[in-house]
ROSE-4610 file (N, C-alpha, C; in Angstrom, 1 decimal, always signed):
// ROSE-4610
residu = [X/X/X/X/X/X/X/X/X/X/X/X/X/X/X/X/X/X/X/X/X/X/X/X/X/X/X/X/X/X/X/X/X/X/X/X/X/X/X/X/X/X/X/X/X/X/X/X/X/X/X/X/X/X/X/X/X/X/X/X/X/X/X/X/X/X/X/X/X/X/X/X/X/X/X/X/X/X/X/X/X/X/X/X/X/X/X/X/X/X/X/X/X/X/X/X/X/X/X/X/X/X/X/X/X/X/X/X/X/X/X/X/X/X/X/X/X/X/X/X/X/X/X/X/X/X/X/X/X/X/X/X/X/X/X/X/X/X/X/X/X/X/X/X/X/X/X/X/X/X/X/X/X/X/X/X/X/X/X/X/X/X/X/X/X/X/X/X/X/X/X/X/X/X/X/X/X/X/X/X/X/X/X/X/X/X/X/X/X/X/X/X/X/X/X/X/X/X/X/X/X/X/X/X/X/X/X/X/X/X/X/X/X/X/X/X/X/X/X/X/X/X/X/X/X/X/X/X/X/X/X/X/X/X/X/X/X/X/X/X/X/X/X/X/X/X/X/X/X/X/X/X/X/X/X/X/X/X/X/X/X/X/X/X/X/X/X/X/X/X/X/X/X/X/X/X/X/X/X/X/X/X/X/X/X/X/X/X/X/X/X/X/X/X/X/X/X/X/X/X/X/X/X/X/X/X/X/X/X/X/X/X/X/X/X/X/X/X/X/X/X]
num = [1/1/1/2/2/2/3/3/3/4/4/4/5/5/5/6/6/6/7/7/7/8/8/8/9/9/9/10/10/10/11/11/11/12/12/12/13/13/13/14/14/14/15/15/15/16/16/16/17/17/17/18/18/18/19/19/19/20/20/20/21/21/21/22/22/22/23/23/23/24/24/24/25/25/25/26/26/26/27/27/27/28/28/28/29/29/29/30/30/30/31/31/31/32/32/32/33/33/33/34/34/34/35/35/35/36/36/36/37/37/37/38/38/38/39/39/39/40/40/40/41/41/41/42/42/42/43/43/43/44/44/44/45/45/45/46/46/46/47/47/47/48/48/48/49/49/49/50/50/50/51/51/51/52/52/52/53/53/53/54/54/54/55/55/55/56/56/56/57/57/57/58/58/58/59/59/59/60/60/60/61/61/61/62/62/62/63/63/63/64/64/64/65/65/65/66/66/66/67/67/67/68/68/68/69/69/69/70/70/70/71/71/71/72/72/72/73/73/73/74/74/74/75/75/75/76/76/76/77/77/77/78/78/78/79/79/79/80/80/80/81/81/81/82/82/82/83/83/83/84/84/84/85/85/85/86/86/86/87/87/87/88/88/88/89/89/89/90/90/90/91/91/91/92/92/92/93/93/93/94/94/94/95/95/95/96/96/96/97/97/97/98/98/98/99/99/99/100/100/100/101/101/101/102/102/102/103/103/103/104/104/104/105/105/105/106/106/106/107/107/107]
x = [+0.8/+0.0/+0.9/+1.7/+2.6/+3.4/+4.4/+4.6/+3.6/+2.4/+2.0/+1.5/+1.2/+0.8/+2.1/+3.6/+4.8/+4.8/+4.4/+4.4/+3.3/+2.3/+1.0/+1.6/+2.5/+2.4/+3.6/+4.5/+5.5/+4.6/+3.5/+3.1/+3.1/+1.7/+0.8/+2.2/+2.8/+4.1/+4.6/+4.9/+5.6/+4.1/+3.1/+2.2/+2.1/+2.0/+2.0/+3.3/+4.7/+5.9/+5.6/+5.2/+4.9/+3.9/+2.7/+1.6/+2.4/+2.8/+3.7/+4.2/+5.2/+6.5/+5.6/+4.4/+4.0/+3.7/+2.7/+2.2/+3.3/+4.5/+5.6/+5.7/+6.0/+6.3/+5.5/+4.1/+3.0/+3.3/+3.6/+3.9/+5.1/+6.4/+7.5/+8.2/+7.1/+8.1/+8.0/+7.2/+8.0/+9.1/+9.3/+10.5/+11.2/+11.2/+12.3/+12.7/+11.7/+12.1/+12.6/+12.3/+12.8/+14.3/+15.0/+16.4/+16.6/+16.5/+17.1/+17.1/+16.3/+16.5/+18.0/+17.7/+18.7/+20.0/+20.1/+20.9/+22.0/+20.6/+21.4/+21.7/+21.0/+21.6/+22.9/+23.2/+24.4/+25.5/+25.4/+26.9/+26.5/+27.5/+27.3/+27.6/+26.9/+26.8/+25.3/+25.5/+24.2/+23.1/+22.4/+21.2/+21.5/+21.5/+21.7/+23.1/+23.9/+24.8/+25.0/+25.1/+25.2/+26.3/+26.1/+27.5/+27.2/+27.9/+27.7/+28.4/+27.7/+28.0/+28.0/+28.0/+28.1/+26.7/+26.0/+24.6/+24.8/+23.4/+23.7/+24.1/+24.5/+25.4/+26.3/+26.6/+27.9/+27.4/+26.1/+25.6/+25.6/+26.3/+26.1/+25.0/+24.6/+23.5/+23.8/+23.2/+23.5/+22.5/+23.3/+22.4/+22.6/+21.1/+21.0/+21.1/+21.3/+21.5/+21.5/+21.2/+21.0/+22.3/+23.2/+24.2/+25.1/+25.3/+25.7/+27.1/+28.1/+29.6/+29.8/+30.6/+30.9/+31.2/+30.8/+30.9/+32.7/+32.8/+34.3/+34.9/+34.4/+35.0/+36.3/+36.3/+37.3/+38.9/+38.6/+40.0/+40.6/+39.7/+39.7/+40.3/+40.5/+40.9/+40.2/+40.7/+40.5/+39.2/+39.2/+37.5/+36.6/+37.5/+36.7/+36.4/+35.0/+34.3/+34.9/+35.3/+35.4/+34.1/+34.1/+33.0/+33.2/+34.2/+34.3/+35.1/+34.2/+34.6/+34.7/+36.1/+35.8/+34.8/+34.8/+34.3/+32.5/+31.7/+30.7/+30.0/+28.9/+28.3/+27.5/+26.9/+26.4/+24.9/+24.1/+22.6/+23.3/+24.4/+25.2/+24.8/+25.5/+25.9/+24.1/+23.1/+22.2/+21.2/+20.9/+20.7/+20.9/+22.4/+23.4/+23.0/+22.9/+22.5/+21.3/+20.1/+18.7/+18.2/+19.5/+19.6/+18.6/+18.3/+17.3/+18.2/+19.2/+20.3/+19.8/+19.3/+19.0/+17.9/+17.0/+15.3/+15.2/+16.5/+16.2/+16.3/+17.3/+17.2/+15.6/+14.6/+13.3/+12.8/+12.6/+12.1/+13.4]
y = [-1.2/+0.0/+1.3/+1.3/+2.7/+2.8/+1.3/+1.6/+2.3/+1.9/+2.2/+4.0/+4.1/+5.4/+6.4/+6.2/+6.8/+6.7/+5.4/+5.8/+6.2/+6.4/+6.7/+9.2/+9.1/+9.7/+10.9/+10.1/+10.5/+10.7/+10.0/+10.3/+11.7/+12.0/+13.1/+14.4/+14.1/+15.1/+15.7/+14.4/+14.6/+15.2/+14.8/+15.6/+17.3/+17.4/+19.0/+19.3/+19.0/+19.5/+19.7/+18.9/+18.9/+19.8/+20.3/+20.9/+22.2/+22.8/+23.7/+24.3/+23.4/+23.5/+23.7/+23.4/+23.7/+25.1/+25.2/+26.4/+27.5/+27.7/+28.5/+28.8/+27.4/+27.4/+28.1/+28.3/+29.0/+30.1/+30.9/+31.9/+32.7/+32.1/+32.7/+32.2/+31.7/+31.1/+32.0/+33.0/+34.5/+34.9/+34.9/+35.2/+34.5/+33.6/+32.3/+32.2/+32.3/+32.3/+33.6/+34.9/+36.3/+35.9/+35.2/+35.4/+33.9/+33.6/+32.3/+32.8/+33.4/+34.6/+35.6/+36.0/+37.3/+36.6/+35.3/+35.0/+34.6/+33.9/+33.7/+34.6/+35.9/+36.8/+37.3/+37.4/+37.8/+37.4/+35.9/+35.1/+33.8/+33.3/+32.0/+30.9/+29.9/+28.4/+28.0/+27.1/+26.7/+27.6/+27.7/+28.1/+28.1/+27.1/+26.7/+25.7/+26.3/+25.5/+24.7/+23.2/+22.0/+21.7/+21.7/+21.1/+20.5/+19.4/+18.4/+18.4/+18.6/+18.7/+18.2/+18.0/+17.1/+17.5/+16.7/+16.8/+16.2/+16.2/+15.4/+14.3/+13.3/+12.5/+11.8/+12.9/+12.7/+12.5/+12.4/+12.3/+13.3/+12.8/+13.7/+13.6/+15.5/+15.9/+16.8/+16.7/+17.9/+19.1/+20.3/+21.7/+22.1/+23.1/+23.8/+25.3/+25.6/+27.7/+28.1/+29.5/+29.8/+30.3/+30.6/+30.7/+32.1/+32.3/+34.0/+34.6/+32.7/+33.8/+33.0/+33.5/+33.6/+31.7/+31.2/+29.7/+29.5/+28.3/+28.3/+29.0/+29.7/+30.6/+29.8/+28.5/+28.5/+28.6/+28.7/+28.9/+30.2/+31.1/+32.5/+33.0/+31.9/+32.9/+31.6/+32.1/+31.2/+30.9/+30.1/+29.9/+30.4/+31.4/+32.2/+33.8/+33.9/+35.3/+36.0/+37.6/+38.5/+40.0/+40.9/+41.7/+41.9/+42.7/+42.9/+41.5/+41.0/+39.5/+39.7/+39.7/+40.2/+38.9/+37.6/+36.4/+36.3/+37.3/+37.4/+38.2/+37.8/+38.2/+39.6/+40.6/+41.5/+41.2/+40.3/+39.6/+39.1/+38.1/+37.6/+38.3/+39.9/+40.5/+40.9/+40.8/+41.3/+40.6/+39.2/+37.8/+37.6/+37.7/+37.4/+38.3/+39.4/+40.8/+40.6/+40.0/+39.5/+38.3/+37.6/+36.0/+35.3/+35.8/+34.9/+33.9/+33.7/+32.6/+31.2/+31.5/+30.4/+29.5/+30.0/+30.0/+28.4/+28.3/+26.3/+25.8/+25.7/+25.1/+24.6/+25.6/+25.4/+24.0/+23.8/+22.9/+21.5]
z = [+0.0/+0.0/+0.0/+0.4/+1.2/-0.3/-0.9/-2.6/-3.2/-3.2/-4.1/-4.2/-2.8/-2.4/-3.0/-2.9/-3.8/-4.9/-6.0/-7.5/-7.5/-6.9/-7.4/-7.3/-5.7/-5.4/-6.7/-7.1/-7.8/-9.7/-9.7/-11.1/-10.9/-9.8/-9.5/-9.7/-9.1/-9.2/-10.3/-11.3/-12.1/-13.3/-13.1/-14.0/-13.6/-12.2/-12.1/-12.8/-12.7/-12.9/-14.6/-15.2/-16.7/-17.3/-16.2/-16.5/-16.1/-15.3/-15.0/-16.1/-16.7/-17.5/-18.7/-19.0/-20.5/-20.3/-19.3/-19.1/-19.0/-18.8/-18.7/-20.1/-20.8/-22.2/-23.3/-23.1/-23.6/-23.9/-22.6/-21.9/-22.5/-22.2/-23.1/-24.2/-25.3/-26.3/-27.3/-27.1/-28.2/-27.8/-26.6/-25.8/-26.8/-26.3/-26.8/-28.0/-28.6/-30.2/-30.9/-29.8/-30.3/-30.3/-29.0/-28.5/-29.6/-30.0/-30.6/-32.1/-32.3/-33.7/-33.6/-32.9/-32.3/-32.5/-32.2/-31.6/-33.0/-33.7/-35.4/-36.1/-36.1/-36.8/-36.4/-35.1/-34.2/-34.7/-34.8/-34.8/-35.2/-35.7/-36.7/-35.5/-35.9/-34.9/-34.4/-33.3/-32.6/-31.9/-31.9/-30.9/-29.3/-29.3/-27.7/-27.2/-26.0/-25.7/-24.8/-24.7/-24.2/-23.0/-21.9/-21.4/-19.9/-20.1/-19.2/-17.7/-16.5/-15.1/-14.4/-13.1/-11.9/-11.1/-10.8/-9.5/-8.4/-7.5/-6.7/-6.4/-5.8/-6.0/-7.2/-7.5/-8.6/-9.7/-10.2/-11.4/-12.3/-13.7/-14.3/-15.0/-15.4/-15.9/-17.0/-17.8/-19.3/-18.9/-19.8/-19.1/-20.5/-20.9/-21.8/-21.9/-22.4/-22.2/-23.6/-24.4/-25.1/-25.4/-26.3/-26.5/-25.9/-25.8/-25.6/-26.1/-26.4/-26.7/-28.3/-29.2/-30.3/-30.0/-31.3/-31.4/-31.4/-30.6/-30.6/-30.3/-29.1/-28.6/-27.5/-27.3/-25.9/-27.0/-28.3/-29.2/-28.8/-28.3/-28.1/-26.7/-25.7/-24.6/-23.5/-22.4/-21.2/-20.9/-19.6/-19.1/-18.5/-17.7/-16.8/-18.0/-17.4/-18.4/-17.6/-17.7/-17.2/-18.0/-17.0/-17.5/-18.7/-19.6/-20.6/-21.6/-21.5/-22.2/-24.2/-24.6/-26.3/-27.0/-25.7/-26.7/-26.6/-25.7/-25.7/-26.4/-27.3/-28.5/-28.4/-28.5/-28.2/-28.2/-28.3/-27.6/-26.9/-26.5/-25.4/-23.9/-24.7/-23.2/-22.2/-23.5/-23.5/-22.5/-22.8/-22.3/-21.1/-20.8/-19.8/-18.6/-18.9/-18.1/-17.4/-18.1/-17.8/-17.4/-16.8/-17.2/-18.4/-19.0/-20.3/-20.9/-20.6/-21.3/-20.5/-19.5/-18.8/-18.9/-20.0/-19.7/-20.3/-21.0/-21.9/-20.8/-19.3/-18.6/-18.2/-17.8/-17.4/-17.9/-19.2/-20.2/-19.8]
C-alpha cells in the first residue's frame, strides 16, 4: 500500500511539474524564439549551448542555455568570463545581463 501510495504519489508530481512546464512554455516562447532569432543573426553556430556537469550524488547531468559567446569561442581565450569578455556576443551580453540565457534550462 505505502509503494503504491509513492508511485501513485511521484506520477501526481511529475504531472503537475509537466503541467507547469508547458504552461511557462505557452507563456515565453515568443521570448524564446525572439532570442534564438537574435541569436542567429548575431553570430554563426548553434542556438543553444550544451554542457555536461556534476549533481547530486555525482551524477552527471547535461544543461541547456541559449548561447551567448561567439561559437568556438574557448579557441579565443580562457574559461573564466570577465566583465568585458571580447568572446561574448552582443545579444550575449544582453541575455546574460537579464539571465534569459537560462530559460532552456526550465524545459
Amino acid at each position: 500500500m505505502v509503494v503504491c501510495r509513492r508511485l501513485l504519489g511521484g506520477y501526481f508530481k511529475r504531472g503537475i511539474d509537466l503541467a507547469i512546464a508547458m504552461s511557462i512554455l505557452v507563456i515565453i516562447w515568443p521570448l524564446m524564439l525572439f532570442v534564438a532569432i537574435s541569436i542567429r543573426v548575431d553570430s554563426q553556430g548553434p542556438i543553444l549551448f550544451s554542457q555536461t556537469r556534476v549533481g547530486a550524488g555525482c551524477k552527471p547531468f547535461k544543461i541547456f542555455k541559449f548561447r551567448s559567446m561567439y561559437f568556438d569561442s574557448s579557441a579565443r581565450g580562457g574559461y573564466q568570463t570577465a566583465a568585458d569578455d571580447p568572446r561574448v556576443t552582443v545579444v550575449g551580453r544582453f541575455i546574460r545581463k537579464y539571465s534569459i540565457d537560462e530559460i532552456p534550462q526550465l524545459m
